[in-house]
DRENBAKE-448508 format. One record per atom (N, C-alpha, C): residue number from 1; residue in one letter; atom name; x, y, z. Coordinates in steps of 0.001 Angstrom, whole numbers, plus 500000, padded with zeros to 6 digits. Layout:
NUM:A:CA:X:Y:Z
...
***
This chain:
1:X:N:730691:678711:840018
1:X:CA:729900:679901:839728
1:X:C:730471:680655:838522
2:X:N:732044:680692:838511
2:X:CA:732272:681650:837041
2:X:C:731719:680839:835893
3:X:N:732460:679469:836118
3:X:CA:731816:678582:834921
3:X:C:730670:678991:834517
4:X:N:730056:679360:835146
4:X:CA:727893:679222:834873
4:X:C:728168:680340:834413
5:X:N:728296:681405:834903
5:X:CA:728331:682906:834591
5:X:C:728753:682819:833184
6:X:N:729917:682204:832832
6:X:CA:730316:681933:831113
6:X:C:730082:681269:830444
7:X:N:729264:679961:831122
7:X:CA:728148:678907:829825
7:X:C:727307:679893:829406
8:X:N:726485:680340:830501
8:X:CA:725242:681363:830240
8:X:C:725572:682160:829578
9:X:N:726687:683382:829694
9:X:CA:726854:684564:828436
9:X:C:727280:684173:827219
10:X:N:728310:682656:827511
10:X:CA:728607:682335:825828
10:X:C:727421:682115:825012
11:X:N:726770:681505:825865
11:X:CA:725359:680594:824921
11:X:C:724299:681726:824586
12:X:N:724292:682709:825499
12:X:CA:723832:684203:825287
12:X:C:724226:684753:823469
13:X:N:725466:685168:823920
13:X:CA:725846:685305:822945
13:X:C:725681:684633:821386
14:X:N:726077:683594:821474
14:X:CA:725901:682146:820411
14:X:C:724287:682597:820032
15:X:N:723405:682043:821195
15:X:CA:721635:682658:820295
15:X:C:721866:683722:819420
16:X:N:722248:685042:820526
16:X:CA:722095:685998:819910
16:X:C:722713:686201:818235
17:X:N:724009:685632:818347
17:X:CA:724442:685653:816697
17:X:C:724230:685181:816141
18:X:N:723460:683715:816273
18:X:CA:722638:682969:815114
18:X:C:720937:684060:814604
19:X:N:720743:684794:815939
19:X:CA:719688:685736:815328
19:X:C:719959:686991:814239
20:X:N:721262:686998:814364
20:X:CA:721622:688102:814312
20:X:C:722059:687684:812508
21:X:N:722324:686915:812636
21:X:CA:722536:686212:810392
21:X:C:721082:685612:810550
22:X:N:720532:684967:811003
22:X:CA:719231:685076:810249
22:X:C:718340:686135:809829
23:X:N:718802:687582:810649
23:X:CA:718113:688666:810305
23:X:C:718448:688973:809131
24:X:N:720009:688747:809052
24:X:CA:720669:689846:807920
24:X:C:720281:689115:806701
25:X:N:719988:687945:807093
25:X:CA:719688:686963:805627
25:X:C:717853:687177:805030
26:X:N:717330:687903:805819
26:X:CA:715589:688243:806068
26:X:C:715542:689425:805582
27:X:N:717012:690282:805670
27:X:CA:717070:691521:805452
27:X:C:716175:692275:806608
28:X:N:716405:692060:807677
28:X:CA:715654:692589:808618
28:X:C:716550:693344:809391
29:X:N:715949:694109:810603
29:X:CA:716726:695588:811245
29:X:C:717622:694306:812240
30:X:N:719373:695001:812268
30:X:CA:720071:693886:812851
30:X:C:720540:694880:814527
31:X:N:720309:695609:814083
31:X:CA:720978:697351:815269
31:X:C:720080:696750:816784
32:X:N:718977:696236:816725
32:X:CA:718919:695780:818122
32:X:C:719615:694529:818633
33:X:N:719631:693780:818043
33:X:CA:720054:692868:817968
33:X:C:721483:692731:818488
34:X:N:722412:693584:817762
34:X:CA:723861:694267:817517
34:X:C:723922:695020:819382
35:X:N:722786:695529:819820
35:X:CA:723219:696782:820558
35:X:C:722875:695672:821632
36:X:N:722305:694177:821922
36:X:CA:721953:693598:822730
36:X:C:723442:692836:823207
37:X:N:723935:692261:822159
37:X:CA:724832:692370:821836
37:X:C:726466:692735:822274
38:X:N:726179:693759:822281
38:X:CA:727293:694795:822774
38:X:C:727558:694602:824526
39:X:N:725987:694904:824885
39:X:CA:725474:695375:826156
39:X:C:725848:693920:826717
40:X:N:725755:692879:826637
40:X:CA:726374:691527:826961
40:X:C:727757:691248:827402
41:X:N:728147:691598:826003
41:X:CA:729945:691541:826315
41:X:C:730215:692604:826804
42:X:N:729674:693828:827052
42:X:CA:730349:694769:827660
42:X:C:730475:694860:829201
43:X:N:729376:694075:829755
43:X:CA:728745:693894:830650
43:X:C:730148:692705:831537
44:X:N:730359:691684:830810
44:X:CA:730814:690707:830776
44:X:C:732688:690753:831262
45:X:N:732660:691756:830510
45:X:CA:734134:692643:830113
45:X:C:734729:693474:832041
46:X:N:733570:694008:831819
46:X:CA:733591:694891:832925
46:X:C:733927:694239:834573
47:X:N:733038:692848:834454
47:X:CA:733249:691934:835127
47:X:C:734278:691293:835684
48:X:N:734814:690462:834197
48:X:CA:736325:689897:834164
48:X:C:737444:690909:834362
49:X:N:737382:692353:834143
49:X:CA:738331:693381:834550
49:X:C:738484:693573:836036
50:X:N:737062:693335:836728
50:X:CA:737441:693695:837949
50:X:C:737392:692294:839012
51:X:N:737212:691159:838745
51:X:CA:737236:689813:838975
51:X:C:739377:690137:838955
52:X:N:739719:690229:838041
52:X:CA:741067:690276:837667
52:X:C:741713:690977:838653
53:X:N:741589:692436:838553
53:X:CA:741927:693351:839144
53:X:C:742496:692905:840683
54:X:N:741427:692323:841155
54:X:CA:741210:692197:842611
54:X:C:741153:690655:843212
55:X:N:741738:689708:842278
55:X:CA:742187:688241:842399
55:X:C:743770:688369:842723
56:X:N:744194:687698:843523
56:X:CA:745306:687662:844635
56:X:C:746119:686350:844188
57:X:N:747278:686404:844166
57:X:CA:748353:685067:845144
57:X:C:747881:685032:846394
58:X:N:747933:683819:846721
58:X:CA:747744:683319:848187
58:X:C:748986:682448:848304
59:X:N:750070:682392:849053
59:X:CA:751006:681561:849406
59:X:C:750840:680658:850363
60:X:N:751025:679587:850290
60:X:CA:750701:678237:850852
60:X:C:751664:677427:851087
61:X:N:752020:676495:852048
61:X:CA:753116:675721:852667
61:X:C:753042:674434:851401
62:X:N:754215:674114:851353
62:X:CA:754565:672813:850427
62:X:C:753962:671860:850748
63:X:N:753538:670977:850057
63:X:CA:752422:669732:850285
63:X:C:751137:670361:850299
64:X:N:750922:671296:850265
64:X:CA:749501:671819:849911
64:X:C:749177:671639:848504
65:X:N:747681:670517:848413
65:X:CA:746874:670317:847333
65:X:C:746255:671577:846530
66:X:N:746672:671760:845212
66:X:CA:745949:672510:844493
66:X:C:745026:671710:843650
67:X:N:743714:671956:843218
67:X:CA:742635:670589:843062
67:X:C:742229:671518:841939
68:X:N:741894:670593:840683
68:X:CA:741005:670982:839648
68:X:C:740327:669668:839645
69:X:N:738742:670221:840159
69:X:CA:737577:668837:840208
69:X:C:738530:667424:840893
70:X:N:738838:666302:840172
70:X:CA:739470:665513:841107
70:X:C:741049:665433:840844
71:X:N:741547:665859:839895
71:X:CA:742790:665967:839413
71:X:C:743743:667278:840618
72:X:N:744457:666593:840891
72:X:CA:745082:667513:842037
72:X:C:747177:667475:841881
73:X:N:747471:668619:842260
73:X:CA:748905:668373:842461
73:X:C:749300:669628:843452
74:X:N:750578:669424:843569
74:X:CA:751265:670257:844586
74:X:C:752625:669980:844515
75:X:N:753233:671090:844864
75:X:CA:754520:671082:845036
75:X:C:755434:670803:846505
76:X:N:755796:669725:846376
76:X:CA:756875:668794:847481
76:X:C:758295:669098:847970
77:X:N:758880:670150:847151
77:X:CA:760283:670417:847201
77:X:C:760749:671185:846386
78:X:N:761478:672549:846694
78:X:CA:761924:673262:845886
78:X:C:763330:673423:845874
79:X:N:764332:672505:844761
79:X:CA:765239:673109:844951
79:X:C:766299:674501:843798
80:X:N:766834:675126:844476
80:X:CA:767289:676195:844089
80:X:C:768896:675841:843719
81:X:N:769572:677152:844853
81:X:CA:771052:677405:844618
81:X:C:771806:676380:845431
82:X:N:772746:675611:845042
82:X:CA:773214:675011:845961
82:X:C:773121:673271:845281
83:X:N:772493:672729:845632
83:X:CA:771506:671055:844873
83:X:C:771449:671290:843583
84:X:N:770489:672772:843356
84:X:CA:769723:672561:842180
84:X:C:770697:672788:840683
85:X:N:772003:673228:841077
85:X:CA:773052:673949:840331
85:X:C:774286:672214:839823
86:X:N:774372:671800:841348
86:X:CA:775770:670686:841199
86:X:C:774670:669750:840483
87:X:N:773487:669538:840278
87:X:CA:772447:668266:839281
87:X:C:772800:668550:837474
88:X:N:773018:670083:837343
88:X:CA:772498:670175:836126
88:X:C:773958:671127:835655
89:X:N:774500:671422:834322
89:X:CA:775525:671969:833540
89:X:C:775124:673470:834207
90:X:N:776587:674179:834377
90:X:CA:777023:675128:834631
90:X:C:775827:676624:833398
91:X:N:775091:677550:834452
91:X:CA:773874:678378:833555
91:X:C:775736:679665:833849
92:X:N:775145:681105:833240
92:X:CA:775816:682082:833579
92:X:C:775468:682755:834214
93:X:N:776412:683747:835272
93:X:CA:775806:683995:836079
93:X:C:775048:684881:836411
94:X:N:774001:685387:835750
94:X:CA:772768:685993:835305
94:X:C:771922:684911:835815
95:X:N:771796:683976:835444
95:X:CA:770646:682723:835928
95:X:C:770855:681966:836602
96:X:N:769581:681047:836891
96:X:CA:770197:679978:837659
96:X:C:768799:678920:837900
97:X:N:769250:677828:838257
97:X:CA:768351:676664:837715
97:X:C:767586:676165:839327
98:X:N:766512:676330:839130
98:X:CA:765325:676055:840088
98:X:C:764555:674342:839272
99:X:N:764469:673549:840402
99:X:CA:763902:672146:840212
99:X:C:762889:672166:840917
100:X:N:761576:672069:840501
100:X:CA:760394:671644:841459
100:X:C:760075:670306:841536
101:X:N:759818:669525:842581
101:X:CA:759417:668445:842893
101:X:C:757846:668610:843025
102:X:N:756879:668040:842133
102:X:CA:755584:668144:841838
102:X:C:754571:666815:842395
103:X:N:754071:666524:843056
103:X:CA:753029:665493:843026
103:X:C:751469:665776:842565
104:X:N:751359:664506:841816
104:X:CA:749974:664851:840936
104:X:C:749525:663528:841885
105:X:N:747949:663581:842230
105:X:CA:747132:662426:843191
105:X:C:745698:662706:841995
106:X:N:745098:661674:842121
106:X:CA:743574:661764:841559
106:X:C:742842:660908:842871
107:X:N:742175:661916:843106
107:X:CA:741254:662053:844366
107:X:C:739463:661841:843959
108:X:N:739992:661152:842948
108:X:CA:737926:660595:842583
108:X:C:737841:659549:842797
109:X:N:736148:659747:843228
109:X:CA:735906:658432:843848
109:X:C:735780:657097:842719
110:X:N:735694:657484:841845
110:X:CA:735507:656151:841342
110:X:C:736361:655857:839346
111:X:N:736661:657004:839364
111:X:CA:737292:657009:837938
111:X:C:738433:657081:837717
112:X:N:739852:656889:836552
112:X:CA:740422:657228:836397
112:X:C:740869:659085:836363
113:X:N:741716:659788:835970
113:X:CA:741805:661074:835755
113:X:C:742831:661621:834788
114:X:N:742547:662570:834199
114:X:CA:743923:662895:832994
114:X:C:743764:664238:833395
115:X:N:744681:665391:833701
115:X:CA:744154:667024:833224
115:X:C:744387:667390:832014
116:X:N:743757:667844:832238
116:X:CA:743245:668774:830743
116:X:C:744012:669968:830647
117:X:N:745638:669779:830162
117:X:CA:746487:671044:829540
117:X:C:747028:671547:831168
118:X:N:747476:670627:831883
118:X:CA:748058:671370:833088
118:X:C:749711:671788:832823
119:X:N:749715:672484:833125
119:X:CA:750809:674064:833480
119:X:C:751750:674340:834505
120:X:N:752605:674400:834628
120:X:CA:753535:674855:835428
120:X:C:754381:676059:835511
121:X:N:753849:677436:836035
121:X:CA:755475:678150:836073
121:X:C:755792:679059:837071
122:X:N:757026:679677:836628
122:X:CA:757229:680719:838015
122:X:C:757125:681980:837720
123:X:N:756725:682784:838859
123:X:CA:755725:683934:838183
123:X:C:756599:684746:839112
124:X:N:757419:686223:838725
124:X:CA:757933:687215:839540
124:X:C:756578:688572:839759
125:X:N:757172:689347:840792
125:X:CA:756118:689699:841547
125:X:C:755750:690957:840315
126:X:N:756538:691363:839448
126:X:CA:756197:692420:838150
126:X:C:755258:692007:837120
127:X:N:755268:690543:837007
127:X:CA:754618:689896:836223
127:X:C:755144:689099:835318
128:X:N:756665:688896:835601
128:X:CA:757445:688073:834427
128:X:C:757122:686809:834999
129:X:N:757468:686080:833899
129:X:CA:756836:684014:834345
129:X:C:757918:683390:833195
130:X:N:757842:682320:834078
130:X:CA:758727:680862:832523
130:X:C:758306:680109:832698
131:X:N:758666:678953:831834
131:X:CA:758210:677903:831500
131:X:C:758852:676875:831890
132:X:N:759239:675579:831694
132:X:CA:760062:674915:832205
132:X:C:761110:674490:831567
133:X:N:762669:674585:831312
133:X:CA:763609:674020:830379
133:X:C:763435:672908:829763
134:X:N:763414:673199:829025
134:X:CA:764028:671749:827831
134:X:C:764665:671230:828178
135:X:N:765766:672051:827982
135:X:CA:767461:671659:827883
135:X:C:767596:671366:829098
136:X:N:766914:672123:830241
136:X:CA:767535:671678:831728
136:X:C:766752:670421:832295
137:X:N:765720:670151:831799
137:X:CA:764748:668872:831887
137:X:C:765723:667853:831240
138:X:N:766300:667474:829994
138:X:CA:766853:666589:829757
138:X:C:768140:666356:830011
139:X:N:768849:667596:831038
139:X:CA:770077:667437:831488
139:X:C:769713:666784:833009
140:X:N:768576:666878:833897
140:X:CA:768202:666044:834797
140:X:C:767835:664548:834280
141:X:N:766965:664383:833641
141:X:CA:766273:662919:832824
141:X:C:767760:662303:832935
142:X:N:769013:662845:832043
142:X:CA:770056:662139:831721
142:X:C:770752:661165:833209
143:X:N:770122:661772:834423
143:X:CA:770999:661695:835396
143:X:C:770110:660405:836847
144:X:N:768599:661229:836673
144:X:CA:767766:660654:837524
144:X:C:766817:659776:836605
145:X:N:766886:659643:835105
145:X:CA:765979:658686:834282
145:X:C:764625:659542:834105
146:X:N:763995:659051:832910
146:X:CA:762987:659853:832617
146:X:C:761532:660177:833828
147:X:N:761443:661293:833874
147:X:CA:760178:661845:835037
147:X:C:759347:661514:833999
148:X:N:758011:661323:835002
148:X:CA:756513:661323:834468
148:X:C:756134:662772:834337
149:X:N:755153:663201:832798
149:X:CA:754621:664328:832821
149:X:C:753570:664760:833761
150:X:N:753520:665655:833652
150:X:CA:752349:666521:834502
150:X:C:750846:665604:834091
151:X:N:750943:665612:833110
151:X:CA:749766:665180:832218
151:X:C:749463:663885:831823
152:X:N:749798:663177:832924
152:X:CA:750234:661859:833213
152:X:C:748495:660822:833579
153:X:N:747983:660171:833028
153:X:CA:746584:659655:833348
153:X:C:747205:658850:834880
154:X:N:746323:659405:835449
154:X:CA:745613:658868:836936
154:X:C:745054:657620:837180
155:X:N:745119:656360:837886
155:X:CA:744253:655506:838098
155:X:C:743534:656017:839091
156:X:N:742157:655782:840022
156:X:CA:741575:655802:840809
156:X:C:742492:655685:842547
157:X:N:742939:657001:843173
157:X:CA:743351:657135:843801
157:X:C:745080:656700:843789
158:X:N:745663:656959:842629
158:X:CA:746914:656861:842237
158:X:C:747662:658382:842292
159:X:N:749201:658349:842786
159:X:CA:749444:659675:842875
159:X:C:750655:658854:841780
160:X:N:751789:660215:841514
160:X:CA:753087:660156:841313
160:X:C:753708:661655:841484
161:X:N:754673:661006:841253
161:X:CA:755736:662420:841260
161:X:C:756643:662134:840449
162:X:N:756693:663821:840218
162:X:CA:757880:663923:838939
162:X:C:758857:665548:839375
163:X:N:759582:665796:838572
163:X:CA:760593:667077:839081
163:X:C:760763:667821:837642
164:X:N:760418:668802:837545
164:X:CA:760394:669820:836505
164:X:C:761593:670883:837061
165:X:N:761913:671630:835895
165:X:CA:763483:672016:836178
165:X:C:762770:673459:835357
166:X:N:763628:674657:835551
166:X:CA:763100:675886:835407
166:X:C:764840:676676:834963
167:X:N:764707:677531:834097
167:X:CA:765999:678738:834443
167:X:C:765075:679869:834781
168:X:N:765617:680612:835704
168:X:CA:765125:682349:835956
168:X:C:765831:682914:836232
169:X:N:765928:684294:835477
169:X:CA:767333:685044:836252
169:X:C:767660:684976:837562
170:X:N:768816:685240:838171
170:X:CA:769539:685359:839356
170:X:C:768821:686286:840167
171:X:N:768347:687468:839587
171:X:CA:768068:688835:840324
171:X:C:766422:688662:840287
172:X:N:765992:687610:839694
172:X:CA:764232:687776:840056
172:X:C:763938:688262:841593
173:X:N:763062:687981:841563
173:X:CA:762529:688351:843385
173:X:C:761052:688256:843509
174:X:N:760760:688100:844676
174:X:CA:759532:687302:845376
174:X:C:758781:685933:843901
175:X:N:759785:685245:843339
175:X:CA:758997:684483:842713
175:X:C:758261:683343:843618
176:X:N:756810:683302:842860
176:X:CA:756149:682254:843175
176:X:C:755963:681099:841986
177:X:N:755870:679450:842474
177:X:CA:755752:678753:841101
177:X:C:753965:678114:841414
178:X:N:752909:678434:840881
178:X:CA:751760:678153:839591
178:X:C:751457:677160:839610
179:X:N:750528:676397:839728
179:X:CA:750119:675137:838701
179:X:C:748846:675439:838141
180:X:N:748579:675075:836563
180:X:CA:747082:675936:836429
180:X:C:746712:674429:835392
181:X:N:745269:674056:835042
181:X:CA:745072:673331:834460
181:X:C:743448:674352:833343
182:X:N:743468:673320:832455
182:X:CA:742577:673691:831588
182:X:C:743219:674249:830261
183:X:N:742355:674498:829549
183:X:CA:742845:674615:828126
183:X:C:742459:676815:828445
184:X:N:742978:677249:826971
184:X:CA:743101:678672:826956
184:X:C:741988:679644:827929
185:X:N:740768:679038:826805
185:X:CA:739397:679301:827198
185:X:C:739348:679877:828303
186:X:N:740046:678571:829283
186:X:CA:739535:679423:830727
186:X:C:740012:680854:831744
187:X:N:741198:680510:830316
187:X:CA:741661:682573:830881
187:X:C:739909:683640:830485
188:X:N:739492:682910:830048
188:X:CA:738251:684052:829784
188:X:C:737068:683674:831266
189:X:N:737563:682827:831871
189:X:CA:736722:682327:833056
189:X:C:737080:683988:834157
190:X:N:735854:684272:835159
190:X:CA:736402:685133:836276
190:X:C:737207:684609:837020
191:X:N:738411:685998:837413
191:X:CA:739427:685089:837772
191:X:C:739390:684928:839370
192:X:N:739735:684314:839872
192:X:CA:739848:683817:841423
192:X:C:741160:683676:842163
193:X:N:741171:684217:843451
193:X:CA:742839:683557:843948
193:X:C:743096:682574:843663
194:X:N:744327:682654:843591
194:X:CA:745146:681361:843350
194:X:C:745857:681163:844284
195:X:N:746592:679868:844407
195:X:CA:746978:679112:845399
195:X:C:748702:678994:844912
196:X:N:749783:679690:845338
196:X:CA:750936:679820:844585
196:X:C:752570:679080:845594
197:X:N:753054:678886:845442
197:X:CA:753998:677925:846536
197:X:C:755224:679164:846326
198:X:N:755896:679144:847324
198:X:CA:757097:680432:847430
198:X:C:758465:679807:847203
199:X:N:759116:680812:846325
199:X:CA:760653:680139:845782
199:X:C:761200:680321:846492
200:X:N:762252:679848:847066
200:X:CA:763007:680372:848467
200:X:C:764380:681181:847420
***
């Protein structure tokens, strides 16, 4: 349903501004046009503010599928302080190194699957987030051999797993870790709960 809601206003839009240079090129009045315009995206705006506003974390038990169309993953294992520290070079003690164990499955019936720009991170409850180490990704690779990416093509009911490695400060709190797929764009999609796995 958001999808539709944003084919329809983009393509809204799109008419409207191809009318909107053919006027100016006719030399014709562009102010309705302009104010139709407005009233669209403003409309639109108002929407995605409160779609936002009032879209939630939902926390969910490990092994729970997060699904984009048939491309799916979830998180299998989180390790932290303790495992996640004696795997990888000494952080300071401000930080400290979180490993997620990720499984990606393609759950279509009949095709291969690739995602499209999938994402991983950990999100504190203020709003701070990261990304996943470099440096701490290839200080695991060195030890357990190279992981498969996120973004890994699917055969027809093929899973794998791979382990992504994270630094976050020591003192974060209530972090949750994310998986999001799609390219930018769809931050302009209405937003919806999400489905978020809990850092211990």
């Amino acid at each position: 349903m958001a999808t539709l809601l944003f084919l329809l206003t983009f393509l809204s839009l799109l008419i409207l501004l191809i009318r909107l240079i053919i006027k100016a090129i006719r030399h014709k009045p562009v102010k309705p046009t302009l104010k139709t315009i407005g009233i669209i995206a403003g409309v639109y705006l108002v929407l995605w503010t409160g779609f936002y506003i009032k879209s939630s974390f939902i926390t969910v038990p490990l092994g729970t599928d997060v699904c984009f169309d048939d491309w799916c993953a979830t998180v299998t294992q989180i390790e932290t302080s303790g495992a996640a520290q004696t795997k990888l070079p000494p952080l300071g003690t401000d930080s400290t190194w979180v490993i997620l164990h990720i499984k990606m499955s393609n759950q279509a019936r009949g095709i291969a699957q690739k995602p499209s720009e999938p994402r991983v991170h950990l999100i504190e409850e203020n709003g701070n987030y990261w990304e996943y180490s470099a440096k701490g990704q290839q200080a695991l690779e060195q030890k357990t051999g190279k992981q498969p990416g996120i973004d890994s093509r699917l055969e027809l009911h093929q899973s794998l797993e791979t382990q992504l490695v994270f630094a976050m400060p020591s003192n974060a709190k209530k972090v949750k870790a994310l998986i999001e797929e799609g390219p930018f764009i769809t931050k302009l999609l209405l937003a919806d709960d999400r489905d978020v796995f809990e850092v211990p």
